[in-house]
N, C-alpha and C positions, 0 to 999 in steps of 0.2 A: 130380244133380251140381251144378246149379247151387247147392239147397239146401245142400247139403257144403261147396261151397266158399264159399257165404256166410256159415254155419256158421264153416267155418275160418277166413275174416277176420275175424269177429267174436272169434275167439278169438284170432287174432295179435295186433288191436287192442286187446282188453281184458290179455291178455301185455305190450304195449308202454306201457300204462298204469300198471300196476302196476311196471314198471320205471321209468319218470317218477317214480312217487310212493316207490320208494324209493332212487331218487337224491337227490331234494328230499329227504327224511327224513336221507340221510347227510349231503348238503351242510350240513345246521344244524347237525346234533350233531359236526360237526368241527371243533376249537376252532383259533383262528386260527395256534397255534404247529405245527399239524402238518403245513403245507407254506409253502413258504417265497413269502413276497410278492415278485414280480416287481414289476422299477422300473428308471426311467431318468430320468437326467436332461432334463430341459423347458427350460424357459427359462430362460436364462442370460445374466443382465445382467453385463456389461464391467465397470462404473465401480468394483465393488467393489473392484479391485486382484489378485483371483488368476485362477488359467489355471482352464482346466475340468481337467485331469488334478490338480492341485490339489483343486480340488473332490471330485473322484470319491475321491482318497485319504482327504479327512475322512470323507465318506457311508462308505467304509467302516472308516472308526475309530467310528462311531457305531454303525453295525451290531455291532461285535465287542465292544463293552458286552452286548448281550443275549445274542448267543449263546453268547458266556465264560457267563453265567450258566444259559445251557441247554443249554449242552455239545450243542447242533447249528444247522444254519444257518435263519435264520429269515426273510432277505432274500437278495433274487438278483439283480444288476442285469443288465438284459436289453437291448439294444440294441431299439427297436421297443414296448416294454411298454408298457401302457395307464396306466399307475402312474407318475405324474412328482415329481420334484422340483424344485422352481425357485427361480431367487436373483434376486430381483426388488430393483431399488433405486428407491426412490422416498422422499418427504421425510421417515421413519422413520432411514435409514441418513443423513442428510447433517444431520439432530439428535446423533447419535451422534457425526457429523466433527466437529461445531460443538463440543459437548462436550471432545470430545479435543483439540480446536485450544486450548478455555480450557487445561486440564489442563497442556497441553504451556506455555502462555503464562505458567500460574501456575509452573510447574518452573523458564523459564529466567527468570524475575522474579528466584524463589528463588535460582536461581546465581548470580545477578548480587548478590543481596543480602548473600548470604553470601561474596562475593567483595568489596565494598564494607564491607562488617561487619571483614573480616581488614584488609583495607586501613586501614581505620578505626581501630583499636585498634590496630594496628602502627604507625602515625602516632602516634597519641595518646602510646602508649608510647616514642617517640623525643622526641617534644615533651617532656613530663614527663621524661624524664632529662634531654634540654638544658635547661629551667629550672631544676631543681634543680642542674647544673653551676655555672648562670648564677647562682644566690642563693648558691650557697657561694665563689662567685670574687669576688662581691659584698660580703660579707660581711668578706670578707679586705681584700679595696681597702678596704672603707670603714674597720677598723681599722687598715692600715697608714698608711694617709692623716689618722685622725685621731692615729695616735702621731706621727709624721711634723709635724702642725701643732702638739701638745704639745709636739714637740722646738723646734720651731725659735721658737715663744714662750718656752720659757722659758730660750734661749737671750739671745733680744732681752731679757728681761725683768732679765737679768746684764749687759746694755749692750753684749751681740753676743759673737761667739768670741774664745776667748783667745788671749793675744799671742804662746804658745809658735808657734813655726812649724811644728813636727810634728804638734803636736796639731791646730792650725789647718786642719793639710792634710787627716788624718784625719779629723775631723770632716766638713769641707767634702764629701769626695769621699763620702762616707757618704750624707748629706743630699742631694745632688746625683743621685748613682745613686736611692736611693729618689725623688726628685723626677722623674726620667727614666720608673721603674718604672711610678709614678703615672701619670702624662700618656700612658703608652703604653697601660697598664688602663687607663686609662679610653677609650680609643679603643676597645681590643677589646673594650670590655663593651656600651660605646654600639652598633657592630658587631654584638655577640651579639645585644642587647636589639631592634636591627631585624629581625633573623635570625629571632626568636624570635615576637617579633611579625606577621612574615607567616606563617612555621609556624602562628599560631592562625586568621591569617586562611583558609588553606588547610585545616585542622582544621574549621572553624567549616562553610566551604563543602562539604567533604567529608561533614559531618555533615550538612550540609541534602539533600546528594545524596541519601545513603543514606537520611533523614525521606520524601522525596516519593516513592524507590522500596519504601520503605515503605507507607507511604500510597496506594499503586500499587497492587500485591499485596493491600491488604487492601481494598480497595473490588472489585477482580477476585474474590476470595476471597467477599465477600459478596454480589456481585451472583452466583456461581458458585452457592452454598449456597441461594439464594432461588430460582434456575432447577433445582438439580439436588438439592436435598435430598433430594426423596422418588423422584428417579432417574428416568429415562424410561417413564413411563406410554404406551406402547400395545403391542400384539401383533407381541413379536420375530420369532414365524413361527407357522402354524398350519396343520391337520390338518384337510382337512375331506369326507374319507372316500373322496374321490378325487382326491386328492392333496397334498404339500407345499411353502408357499410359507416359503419367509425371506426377510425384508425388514431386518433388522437385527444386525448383530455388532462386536464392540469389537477382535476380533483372535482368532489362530485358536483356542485354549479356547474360545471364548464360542459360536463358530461350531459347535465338536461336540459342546456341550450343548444346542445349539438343536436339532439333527439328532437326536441322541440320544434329546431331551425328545418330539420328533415321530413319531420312530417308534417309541416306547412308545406315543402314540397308534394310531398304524397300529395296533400288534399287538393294541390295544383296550382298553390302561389307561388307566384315570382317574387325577387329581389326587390326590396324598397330602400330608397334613398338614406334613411335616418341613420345615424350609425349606433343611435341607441334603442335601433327596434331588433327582435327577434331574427326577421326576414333580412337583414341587413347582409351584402352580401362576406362580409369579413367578419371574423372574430378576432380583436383583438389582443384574447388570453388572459383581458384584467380582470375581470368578473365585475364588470361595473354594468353590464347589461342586463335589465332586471328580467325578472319571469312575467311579467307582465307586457299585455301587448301596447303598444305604442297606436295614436293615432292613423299612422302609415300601415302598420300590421293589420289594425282593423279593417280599415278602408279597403285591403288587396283582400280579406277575406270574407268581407263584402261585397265583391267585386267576384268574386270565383265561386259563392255561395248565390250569387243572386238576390242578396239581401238585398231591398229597398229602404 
């Protein structure tokens, strides 16, 4: 008996063996899309600006990129799960503020300058019609003023006005009016001519304005392109087999390509060439990379799903 039933555990044991080893056999040959990854959110830093239900909405807008393209669910978010997500901010995300703060600093430069620029040339174009007013009213004075001093020379040069009495009067009150006309042009011109004159002065100063908020803008502008030419070099978020950390977004697009981009990881795809696929291994913060997979994205998760 005893033999028998030592017998017999040896044969449950060696039964119970062979059930281990063809668990271990299935658990390999099961490609990662054929059940779905349990996950939950982890640590969750405040200062980024959004709520966690927020959050939880992107996680799954990123998720519904893959399963739109697998037509079944391939993440599950679990209260409890061993599978975290986390929005971690530390000096990556507050390069990004700094960024934006230029960005935002070069934008209202710009309003201001193009607000300065209208100002500017709507001055200019008042100025320039009052001077040319002023040189044709100028102009005028100064031939009526020199007919005006021809008359009344070559009056005196006949030994002054004739003795008719009517003509006398006529003449006089003629010469007279135009002499009134004169001495009163000439006040409003001298008047214009002050007028016109601080107009440039104020033109002059307007334009230095708009020079230095020039010169503003474009030293921000250079010192901007020397700092962010080749765009912020480090690791927006990363995947590293037991779990997802982001540390970096520009606003919420950027945010569920980063999620997106991580959990093509999870599922087990590598890096694709395109720089306008998902998988791609750079982001480079324009938001020109759409939520849609690229033929390259397909292809690696075809490739990792065992799609034929």
């Amino acid at each position: 008996m005893l033999k028998k039933l030592g017998n017999g555990l040896a044969i449950i044991a060696l039964l119970a063996l062979i059930g281990a080893s063809g668990y271990f056999v299935y658990e390999k040959t099961l490609n990662p899309c054929d059940r779905a990854l349990k996950y939950e959110i982890g640590r969750f830093d405040t200062e980024f600006g959004i709520t966690e239900a927020e959050f939880k909405i992107y996680l799954f807008e990123a998720e519904e990129v893959w399963e739109r393209a697998l037509n079944k669910n391939v993440f599950s978010y679990e209260e409890g799960a061993d599978f975290k997500v986390n929005l971690v901010y530390d000096e990556r995300q507050l390069a990004t503020l700094q960024k934006q703060r230029t960005e935002f600093g070069l934008s209202a430069i710009e309003e201001v300058f193009k607000k300065l620029d209208q100002e500017f040339n709507s001055f200019k174009n008042q100025y320039e019609s009052r001077v040319s007013a002023y040189e044709k009213a100028l102009a005028i004075f100064q031939s009526r003023k020199a007919a005006y001093e021809a008359e009344v020379q070559d009056w005196n040069s006949r030994g002054g006005l004739p003795a008719q009495a009517g003509a006398l009067q006529a003449i006089f009150e003629s010469l007279e009016a135009e002499r009134h006309y004169l001495n009163s042009e000439a006040l409003r011109l001298n008047t214009e001519a002050s007028a016109v004159n601080q107009m440039g002065v104020e033109l002059n100063t307007l334009l230095k304005t708009r020079n230095n908020k020039a010169s503003e803008y474009n030293q921000i502008a250079r010192d901007y392109n020397k700092r962010y030419d080749r765009g912020l070099e480090f690791n927006q978020a990363e995947y590293n087999g037991q779990e997802i950390n982001v540390y970096q977004y520009g606003n919420k697009k950027d945010l569920i390509l980063a999620l997106t981009h991580e959990f093509g990881h999870a599922l087990g795809l590598e890096h694709v060439d395109n720089p306008d696929s998902i998988m791609y291994y750079l982001s480079s913060g324009d938001n020109q990379t759409s939520l849609n997979l690229t033929p390259e994205d397909l292809a690696e998760l075809q490739r990792v799903c065992k799609i034929q």
